[in-house]
N, C-alpha and C positions, 0 to 999 in steps of 0.2 A: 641463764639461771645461775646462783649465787651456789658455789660449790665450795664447801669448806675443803683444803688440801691440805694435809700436814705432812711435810719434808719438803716442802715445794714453794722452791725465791720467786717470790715476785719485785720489781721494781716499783717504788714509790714517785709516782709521778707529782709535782710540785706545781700549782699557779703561781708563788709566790714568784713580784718581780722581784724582790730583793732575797736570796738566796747567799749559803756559801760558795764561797769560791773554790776547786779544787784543790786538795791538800794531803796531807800525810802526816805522822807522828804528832796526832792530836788524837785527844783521849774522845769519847762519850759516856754515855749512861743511862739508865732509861728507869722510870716509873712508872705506872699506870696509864696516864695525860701524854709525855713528852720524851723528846729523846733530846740529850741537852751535849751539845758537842763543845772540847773546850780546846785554846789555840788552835796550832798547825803550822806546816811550811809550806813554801810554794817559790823555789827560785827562779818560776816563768812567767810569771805575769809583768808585765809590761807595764812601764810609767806610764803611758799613756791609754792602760788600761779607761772604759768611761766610766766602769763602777767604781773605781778604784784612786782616780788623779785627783778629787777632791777629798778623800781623805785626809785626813791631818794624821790620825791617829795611824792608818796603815804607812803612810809615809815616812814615819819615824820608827816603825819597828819592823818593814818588813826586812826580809823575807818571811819575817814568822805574825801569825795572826793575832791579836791583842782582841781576840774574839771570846763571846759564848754565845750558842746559838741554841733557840729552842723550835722543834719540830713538834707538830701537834700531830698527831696520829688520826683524830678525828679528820680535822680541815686540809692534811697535809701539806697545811702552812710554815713557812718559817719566821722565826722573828728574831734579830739582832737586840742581844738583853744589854742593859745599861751595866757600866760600871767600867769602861773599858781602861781608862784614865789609871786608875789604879791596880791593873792588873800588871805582874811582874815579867819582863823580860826572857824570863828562859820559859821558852812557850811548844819545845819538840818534846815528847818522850816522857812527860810529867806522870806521876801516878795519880790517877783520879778516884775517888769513890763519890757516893750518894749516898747521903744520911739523911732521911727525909726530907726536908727542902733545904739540906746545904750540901753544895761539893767539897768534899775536903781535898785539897789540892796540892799534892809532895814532891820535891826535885823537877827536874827538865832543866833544859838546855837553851843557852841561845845560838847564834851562828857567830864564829866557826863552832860546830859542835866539838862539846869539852871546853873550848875555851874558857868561857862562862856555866859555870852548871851552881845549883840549888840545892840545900838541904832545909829548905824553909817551906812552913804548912799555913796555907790560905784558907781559908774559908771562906764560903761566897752563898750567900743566900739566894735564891733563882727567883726568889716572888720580892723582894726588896731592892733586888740588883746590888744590896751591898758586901762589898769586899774589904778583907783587915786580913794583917800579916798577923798569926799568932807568936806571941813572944813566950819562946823554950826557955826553959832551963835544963841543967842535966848534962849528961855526956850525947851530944847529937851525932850520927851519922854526920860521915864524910858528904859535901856535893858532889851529887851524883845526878845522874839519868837512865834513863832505861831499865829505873825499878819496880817493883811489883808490891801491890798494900793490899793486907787483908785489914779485915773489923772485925773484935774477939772481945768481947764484956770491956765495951768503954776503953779497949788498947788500941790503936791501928800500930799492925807491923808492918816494915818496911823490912826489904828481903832482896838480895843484890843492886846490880846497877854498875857505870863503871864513868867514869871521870874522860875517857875519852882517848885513856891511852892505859890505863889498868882496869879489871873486871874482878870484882866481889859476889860472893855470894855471904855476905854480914848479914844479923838480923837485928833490927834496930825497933824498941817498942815505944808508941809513945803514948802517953796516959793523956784521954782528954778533958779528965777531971780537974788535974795538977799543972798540965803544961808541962810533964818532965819527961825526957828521951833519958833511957839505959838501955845498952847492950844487953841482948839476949846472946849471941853468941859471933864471935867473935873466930873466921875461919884462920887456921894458924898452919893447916898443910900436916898436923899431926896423926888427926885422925883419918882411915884411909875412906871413909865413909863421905868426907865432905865432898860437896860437889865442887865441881870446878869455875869460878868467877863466871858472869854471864850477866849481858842486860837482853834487853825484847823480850824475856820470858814471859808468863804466865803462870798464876797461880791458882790450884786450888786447895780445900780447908773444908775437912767436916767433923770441926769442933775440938779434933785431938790434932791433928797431923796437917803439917803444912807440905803442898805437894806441891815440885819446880816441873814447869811443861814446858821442855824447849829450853828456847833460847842460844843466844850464843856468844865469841866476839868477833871482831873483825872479819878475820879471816876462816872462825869457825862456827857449826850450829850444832845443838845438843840433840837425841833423840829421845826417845819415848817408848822404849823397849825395858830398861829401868828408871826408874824415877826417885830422882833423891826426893826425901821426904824427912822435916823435921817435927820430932817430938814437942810440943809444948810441955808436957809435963814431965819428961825426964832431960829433957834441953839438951836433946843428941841426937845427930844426925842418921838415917837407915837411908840402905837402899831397896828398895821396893821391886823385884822381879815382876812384869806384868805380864798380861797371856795375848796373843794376839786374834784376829781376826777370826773367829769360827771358820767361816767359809777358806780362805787358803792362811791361815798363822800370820798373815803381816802386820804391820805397825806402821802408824804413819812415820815418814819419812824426817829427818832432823828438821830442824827450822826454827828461823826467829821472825820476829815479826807479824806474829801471826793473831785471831781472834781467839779468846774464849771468852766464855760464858759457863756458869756451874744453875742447876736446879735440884730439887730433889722432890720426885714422886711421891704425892700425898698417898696412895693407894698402897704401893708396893714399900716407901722408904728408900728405895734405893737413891740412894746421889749420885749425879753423873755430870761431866763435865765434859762441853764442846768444843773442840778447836775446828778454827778452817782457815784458811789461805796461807801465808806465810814465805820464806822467803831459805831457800838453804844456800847461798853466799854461793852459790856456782851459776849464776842466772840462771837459776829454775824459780818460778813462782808458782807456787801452787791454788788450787782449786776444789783440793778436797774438804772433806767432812768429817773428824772421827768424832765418836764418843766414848768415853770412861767411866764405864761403873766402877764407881771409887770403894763400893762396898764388898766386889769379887776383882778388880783391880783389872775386868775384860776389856779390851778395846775393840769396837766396831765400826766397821768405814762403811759409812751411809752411804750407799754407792750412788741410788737417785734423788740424793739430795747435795748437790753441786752449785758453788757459788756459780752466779754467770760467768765470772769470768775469772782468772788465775790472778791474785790479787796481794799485796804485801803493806806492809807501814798503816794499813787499815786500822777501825778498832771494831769490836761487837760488842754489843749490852744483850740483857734479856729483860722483858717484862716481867712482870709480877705474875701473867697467865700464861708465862711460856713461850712466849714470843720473839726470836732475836731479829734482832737489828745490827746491821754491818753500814759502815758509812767513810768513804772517803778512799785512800790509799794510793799503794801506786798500780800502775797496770804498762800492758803490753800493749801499744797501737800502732798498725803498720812497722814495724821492726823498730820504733821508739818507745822509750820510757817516759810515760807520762801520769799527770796525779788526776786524779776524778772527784766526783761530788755525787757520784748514784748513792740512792738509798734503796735497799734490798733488806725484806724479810722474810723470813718461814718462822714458820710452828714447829717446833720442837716437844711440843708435848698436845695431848687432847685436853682443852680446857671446859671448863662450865658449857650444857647445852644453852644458857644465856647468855655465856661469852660469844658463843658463835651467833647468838642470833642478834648480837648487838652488833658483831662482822657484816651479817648479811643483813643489817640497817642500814651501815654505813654504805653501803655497797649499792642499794637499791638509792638511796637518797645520800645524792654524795652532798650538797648541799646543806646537811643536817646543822655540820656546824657551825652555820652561820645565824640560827632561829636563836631566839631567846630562848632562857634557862624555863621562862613562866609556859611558851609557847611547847618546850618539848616534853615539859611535866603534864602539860594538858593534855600534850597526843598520848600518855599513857606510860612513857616511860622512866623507868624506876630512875630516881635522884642519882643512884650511884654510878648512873651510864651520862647521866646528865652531866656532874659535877666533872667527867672529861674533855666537855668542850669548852675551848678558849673562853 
């Protein structure tokens, strides 16, 4: 029997014979339909890999993948999207978002990391396959990697990152009306409020206040007991005191590399923001789950809700109904470091009694998304469960 669980990873098992390949420091995203993954690295795959030796296009750029890949949640199918030819070189660590059907695409790196790095913004249409470099004007952000972009009324900001041997926390806005990058603030080591350089971060944003989760450099990772947090409207940096765990006061542990994902509760209003896995530069990899009500500033460690496994360089997205998805990273196997390709999700929130029972469709009839659009209108169901399958 089909049992809705919410806090609880399941793995996404795949027919597709063509798939990604294990990887790290590739971004995702997810809509309604799809989870759309973009680049990656992979410094073990083998020339004589069979998926992989007739490649043209991975043989010229690897180690890093000149990929995007779309996951259908229906059929969980994969498909390798068009456009590869034109996509740019620094392919670890890029900042990605979703704007309705376009990724807008910021910084990353090629190999050796730093070497090569990016201040330049892609857009890529996911139903067209096509890609173009946007041509800035303005004062633009330093090439970076390892930074983090929100979306604020037609601005994306861009917010640290680090060249690969110095680490910023800059904030850099760009207008996608005009094309033009200005500095929002510019850290000078003055005030004692700024935070400290950092890339692998995370961020989140509820409409006033930008909040750094994490991160770290090299040798260190930031915690989450305070949280620098910047004003948009007075364009000055706070530090935010947060409370820890109800049950014993803890706070998740420092780290970079790690997942979030942000929602906020239609019922209640509150906004809250997910992290899980991540990595604190002392070989610990983590496995937990916290959450942040960003609105009492509490954190809570989901205690049984645990990724399967202790995980880093991963990413997570959330659905539109609540849904995150985590994909890819590195892991622990037999006392090796190795990168994966599992797909894992839980529910993070209770959605529609129609969202689940279009779950417990899929579930009963795994097969669904292979019927035609005419074929699953007639069995009855609403267009807007339809218009998800391939």
């Amino acid at each position: 029997m089909y049992k809705f669980k919410p806090f609880v990873f399941t793995i996404n098992e795949t027919q597709s014979k063509k798939r990604p390949k294990p990887r790290s420091g590739h971004r995702i995203v997810c809509d309604r339909k799809n989870l759309y993954s973009y680049g990656g690295f992979n410094p073990c795959i083998l020339d004589r890999d069979p998926d992989m030796i007739n490649d043209r296009i991975w043989r010229s750029s690897k180690p890093l993948f000149k990929e995007i890949w779309k996951f259908n949640f229906v059929t969980q199918e994969w498909k390798l999207l068009p456009g590869r030819d034109n996509m740019p070189n620094e392919l670890a660590s890029n900042a990605v978002i979703l704007r309705g059907n376009t990724l807008m695409v910021h910084g990353g790196t090629g190999v050796p990391f730093g070497h090569t790095c990016s201040n330049h913004l892609y857009m890529y249409d996911v139903n067209s396959g096509k890609i173009y470099k946007v041509s800035p004007k303005g004062d633009l952000p330093e090439p970076l990697y390892g930074q983090a972009l929100i979306y604020h009324e037609l601005y994306l900001y861009t917010v640290g990152g680090t060249t690969g041997y110095e680490y910023t926390c800059d904030i850099y806005r760009f207008d996608l009306r005009t094309h033009f990058w200005e500095s929002v603030y510019i850290c000078s080591g003055k005030d004692q409020s700024e935070p400290i350089g950092r890339y692998r971060h995370e961020l989140a944003f509820d409409g006033k206040l930008i909040y750094v989760l994490g991160g770290g450099t090299a040798t260190d990772s930031f915690g989450f007991a305070e949280i620098p947090a910047f004003d948009l409207e007075t364009k000055k940096w706070i530090v935010l005191n947060t409370f820890g765990d109800n049950n014993d006061n803890t706070f998740p542990q420092p780290r970079r590399c790690h997942g979030s994902v942000q929602y906020t509760d239609d019922k209640t209003g509150i906004t809250s923001v997910v992290i899980s896995g991540g990595y604190n530069g002392d070989n610990h990899i983590f496995s937990d789950v916290w959450r942040l009500d960003l609105n009492h500033l509490q954190w809570t460690c989901l205690r049984k809700c645990r990724l399967p496994r202790p995980v880093y360089f991963h990413s997570a997205a959330l659905t539109p109904e609540g849904c995150m998805y985590t994909f890819g990273g590195i892991i622990k196997e037999n006392d090796k470091i190795v990168r994966t390709a599992a797909v894992y999700c839980v529910w993070l929130t209770i959605p529609k009694l129609s969202e689940m029972c279009w779950q417990a469709l899929i579930y009963y009839y795994p097969d669904i998304g292979h019927r035609s659009q005419d074929e699953l209108l007639n069995m009855g169901i609403p267009l807007k469960f339809v218009q998800r399958v391939l």
